[in-house]
N, C-alpha and C positions, 0 to 999 in steps of 0.2 A: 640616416635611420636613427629611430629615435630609441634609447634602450628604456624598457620600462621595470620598474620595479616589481618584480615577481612575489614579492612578501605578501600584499594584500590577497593575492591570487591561494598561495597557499592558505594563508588563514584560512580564507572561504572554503577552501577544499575538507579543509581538516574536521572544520566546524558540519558543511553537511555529509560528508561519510561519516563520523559520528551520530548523526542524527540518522541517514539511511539506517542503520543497524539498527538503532532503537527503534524504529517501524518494524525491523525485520522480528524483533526481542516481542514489541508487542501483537504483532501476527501473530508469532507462536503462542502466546498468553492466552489472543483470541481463542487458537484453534483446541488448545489444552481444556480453557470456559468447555469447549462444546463438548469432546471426549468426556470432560466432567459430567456435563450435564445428562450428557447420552448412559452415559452407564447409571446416573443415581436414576434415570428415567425407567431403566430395564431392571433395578434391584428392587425398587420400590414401586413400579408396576404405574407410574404419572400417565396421566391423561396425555396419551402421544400426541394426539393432535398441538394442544399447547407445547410439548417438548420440541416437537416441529418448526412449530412457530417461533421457539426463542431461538433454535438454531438454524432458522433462514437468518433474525436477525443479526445473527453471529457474524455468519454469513457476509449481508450485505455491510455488515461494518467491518469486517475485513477486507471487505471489497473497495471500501472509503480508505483506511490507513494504505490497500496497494497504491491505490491512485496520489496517495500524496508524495508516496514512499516514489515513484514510476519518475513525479514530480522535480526532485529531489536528484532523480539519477539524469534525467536531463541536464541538469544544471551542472552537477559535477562534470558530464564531459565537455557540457562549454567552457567549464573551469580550466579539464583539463586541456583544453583545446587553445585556449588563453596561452597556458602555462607553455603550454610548445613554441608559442609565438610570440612570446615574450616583449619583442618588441616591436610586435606591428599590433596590437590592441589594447589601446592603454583602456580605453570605459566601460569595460565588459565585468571586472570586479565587482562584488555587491548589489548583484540586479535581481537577485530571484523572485522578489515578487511581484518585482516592474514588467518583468519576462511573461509571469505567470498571468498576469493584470491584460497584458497586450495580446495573449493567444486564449484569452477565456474564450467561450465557446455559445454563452447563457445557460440557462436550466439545464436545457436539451440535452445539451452536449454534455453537461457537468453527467447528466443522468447518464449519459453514454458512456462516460469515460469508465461511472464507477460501476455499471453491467459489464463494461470489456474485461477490466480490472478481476471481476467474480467469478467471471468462466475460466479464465486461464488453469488450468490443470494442476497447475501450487497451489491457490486459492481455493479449488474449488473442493479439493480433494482437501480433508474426510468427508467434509458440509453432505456432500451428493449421497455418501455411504451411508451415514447418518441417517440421512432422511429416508432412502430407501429401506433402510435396517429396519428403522422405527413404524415405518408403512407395512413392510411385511410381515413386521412380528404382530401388527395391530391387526390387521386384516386377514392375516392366515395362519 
């Protein structure tokens, strides 16, 4: 059995659960844009329909940063999955975008991913409150 050097393995770990978080940092950035947005829309009385519209697009860009973010968490556990077995997978280090290159999906799929990514109930919640907020204050 061959023992393999676990160093590389940690680096790569370290490097994207630091980068996870900063997805997670800019979700919340996202989601705070929209609460901003939503409230100067109801203080200052904006055209809901456009205030809607910017926070669908909030929305589905949050829904882009999960899926990279989703991305990312895959990888750490092959990391960490590596890191257990130390020395039965030496070429598993530094593959994330050879990984991510080989399970694309084209358009479709990419589109799938980042709809799955937008309904999930973290993501999707204020977005949905938001919009229904803004619809009912507009309409009734």
């Amino acid at each position: 059995m061959t023992i393999v050097n676990s160093e590389p393995f940690s680096q790569e770990w370290i490097t994207l659960q630091n980068n996870y978080e900063q997805y997670e940092k800019s979700a919340l950035l996202i989601k705070l844009a929209a609460l901003a947005l939503y409230f100067v829309g109801a203080v200052f009385t904006l055209n809901a329909a456009l205030v809607c519209f910017v926070v669908l697009i909030l929305w589905v860009q949050e829904g882009v940063f999960r899926t990279s973010q989703a991305r990312l968490g895959l990888r750490i556990l092959a990391v960490e999955q590596a890191l257990k077995q130390a020395g039965k997978s030496a070429d598993v280090a530094f593959q994330l975008h050879s990984i991510w290159l080989a399970g694309r999906k084209g358009i479709t799929g990419l589109l799938a991913e980042y709809a799955a990514s937008m309904f999930k109930p973290t993501v999707a919640f204020p977005y949905a409150v938001f919009l229904l907020a803004l619809l009912l204050c507009r309409y009734f």
